[in-house]
C-alpha positions as CSV (number, residue, x, y, z in Angstrom):
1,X,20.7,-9.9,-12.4
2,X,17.9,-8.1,-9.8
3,X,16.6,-5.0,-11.7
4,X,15.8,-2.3,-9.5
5,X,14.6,1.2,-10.3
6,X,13.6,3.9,-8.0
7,X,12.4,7.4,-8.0
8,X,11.2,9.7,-5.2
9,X,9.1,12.8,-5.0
10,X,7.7,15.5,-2.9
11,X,4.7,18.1,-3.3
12,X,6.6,20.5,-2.3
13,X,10.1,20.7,-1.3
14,X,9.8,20.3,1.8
15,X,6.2,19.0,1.3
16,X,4.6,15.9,1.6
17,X,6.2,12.9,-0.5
18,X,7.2,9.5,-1.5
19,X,9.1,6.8,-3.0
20,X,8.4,3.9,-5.5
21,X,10.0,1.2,-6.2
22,X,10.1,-1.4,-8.6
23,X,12.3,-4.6,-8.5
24,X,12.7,-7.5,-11.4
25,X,14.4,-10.7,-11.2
26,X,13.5,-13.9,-13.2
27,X,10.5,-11.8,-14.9
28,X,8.5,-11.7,-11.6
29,X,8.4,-8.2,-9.9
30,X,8.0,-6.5,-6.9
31,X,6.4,-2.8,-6.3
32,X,7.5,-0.9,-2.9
33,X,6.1,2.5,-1.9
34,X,5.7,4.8,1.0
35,X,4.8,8.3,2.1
36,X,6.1,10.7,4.4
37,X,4.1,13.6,5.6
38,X,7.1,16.1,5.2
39,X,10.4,15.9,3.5
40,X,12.6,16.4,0.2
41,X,12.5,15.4,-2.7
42,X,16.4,14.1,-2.7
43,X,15.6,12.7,0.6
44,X,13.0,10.6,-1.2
45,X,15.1,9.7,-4.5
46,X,18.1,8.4,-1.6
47,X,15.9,6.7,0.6
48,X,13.7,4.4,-2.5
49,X,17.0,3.2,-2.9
50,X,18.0,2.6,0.4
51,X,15.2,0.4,1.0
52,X,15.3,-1.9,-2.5
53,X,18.8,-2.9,-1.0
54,X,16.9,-3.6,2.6
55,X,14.6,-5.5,0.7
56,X,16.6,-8.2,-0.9
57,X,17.0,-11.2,0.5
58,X,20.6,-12.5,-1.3
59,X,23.3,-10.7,-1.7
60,X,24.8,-13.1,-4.2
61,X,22.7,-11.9,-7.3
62,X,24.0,-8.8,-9.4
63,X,22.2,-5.7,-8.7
64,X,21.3,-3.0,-11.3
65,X,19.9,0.5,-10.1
66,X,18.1,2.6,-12.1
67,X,17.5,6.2,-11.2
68,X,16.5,9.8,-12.5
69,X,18.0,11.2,-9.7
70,X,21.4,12.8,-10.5
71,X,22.1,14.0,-7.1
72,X,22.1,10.3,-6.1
73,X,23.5,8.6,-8.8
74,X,26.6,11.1,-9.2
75,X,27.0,11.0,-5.5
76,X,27.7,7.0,-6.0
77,X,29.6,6.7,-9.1
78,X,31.8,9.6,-8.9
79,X,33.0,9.3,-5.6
80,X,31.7,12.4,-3.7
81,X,29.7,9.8,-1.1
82,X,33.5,8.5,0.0
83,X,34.9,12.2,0.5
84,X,31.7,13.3,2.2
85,X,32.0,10.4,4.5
86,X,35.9,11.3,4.7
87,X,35.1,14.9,5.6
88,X,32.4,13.9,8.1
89,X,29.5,15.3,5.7
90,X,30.7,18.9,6.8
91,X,28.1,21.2,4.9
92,X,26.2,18.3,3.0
93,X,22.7,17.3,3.7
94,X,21.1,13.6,4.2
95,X,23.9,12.4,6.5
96,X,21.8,10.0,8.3
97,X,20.2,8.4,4.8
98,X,23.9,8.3,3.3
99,X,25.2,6.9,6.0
100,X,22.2,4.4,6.1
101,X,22.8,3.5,2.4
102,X,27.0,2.8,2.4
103,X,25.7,0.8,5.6
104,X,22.9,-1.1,3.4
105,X,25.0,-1.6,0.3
106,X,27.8,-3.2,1.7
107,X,28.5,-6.6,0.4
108,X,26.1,-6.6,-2.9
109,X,27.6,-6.4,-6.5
110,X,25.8,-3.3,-7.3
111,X,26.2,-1.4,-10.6
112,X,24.1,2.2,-11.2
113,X,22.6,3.4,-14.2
114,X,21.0,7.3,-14.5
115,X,17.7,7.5,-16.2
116,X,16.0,10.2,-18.0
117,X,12.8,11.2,-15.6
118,X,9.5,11.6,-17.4
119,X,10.4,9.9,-20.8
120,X,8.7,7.2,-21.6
121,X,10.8,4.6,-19.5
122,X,7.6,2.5,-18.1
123,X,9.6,1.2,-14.9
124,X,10.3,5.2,-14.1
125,X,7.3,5.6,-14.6
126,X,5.7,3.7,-12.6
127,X,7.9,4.3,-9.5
128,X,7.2,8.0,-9.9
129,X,3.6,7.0,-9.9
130,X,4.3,5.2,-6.9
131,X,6.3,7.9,-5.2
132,X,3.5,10.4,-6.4
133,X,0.3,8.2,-5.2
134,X,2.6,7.6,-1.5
135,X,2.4,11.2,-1.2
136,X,-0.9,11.6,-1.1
137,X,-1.9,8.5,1.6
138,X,-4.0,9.5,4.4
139,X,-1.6,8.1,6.9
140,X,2.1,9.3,6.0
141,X,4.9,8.3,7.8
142,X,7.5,10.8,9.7
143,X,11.0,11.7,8.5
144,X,12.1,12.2,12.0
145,X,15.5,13.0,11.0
146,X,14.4,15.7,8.6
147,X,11.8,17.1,10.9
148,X,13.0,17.0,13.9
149,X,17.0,17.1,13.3
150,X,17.2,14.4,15.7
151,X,18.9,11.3,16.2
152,X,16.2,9.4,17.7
153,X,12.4,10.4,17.1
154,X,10.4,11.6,20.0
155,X,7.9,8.8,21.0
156,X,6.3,10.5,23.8
């Protein structure tokens, strides 16, 4: 089974953040991070998970996601993704990331698992060092959806 846990974070909300991202298979791992100059916290938390699915190579190995983030995990396992998708995300937030993760997740065996933030978990922790450390780069990317409300980002 691929092990993957995630966490996100923002200085701020909206403020500068982050995600991290650690993944285990075979007892070798893998750290992804990256930092955005101004977004959300939930955007973060969504979008670390978003892109540990990207990353993986196979989708033939079992995937386990581990997160702190309630918003995210409860959106997955109790079904509020599939009527927000339903209902056209009328009134919800994040509609280009959720629609960007059912896209990304399609096809993997993937089973979530919520994790108590700040608690000792060393994976956590790490990934909210990550997110944390992401956030404060010198060169952070853009959240062009979030900033700009736009489908496309403005190149010119």
């Amino acid at each position: 089974m691929i092990e993957i846990y995630t966490d996100g974070s923002s200085r701020g909300n909206p403020g500068p953040g982050g995600y991290g991202i650690v993944l285990s298979y075979n007892q070798k791992e893998k750290e992804i991070s990256e930092g955005f100059r101004k977004t959300t916290n939930n955007r973060m938390e969504l979008l670390a998970i978003i892109v540990a699915i990207e990353s993986l190579k196979t989708s033939k190995i079992p995937i386990k996601i581990y997160s702190d983030s309630k918003y995210v995990i409860d959106a997955i396992t109790k079904g509020w993704l599939k009527s927000w998708i339903q209902k056209g995300f009328k009134g919800k937030k994040n509609k280009d990331l959720w629609m960007r993760f059912d896209k990304a997740s399609k096809g993997f065996n993937i089973s979530y698992q919520w994790v108590k933030g700040h608690a000792g978990n060393t994976k956590n922790e790490r990934c909210d060092f990550l997110a944390v450390e992401a956030s404060k780069n010198s060169s952070l990317s853009v959240d062009y959806e979030y900033e700009s409300n736009a489908d496309t980002p403005d190149l010119f």
